[in-house]
C-alpha positions in Angstrom: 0.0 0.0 0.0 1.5 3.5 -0.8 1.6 6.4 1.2 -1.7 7.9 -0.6 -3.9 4.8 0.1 -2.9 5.4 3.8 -4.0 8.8 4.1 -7.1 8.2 1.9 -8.1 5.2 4.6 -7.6 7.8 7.8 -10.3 10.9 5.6 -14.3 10.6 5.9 -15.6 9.9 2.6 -17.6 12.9 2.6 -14.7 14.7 3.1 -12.3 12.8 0.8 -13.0 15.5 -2.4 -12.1 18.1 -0.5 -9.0 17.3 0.8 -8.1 15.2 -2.5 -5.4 17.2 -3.8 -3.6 18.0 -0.1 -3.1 14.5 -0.1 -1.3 14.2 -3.1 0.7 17.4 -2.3 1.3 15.6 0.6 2.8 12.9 -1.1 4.8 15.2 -3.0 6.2 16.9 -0.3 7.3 14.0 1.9 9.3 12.7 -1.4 10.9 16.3 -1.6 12.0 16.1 1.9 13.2 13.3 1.6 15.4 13.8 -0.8 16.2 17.3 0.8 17.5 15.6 3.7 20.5 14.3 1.6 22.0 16.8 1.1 23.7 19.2 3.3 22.3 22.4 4.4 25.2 23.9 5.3 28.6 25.2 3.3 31.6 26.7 5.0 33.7 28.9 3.4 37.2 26.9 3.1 39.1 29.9 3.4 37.5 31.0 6.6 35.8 27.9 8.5 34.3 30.3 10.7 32.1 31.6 7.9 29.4 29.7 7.2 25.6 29.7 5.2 22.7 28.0 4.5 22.5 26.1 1.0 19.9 26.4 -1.6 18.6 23.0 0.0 18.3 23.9 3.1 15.7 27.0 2.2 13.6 24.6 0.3 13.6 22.4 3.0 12.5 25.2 5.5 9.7 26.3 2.6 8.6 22.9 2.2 8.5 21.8 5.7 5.8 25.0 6.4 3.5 23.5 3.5 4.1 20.0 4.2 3.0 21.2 7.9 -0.3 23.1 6.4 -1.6 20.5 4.3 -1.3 17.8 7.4 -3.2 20.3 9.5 -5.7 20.8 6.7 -6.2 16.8 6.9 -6.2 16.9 10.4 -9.3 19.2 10.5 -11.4 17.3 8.3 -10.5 13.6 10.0 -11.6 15.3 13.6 -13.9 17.9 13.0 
């Protein structure tokens, strides 16, 4: 069973159309973050160790993270409203 089929078992069926496409961005997201997580989030300048920044990964990660976080609250209202 894939991740979809889970979160389609846990939503009301009158509720399942409404909350039809947060499902599959929440698909989409976990997939993203997963593969977010690989790589590093943070670079440090060789010359200067000290120095340091956050990758291009790590913001998607942080942007992601707040949707992926949304769209499980969404789902949460509808399964205990």
């Amino acid at each position: 069973m894939d991740r979809r089929d889970e979160l389609v078992k846990i939503v009301p069926a009158e509720s399942l159309e409404l909350v039809s496409s947060v499902i599959d961005d929440v698909v989409f997201l976990e997939t993203r973050l997963t593969e977010l997580k690989k790589l590093p989030f943070i670079e440090v300048n060789p010359k200067n160790p000290m120095k340091q920044r956050t990758t291009p990964a790590a913001k998607q990660y942080k942007e992601f993270l707040q949707q992926y976080i949304n769209c499980v609250k969404m789902i949460e209202a509808v399964i205990y409203r």
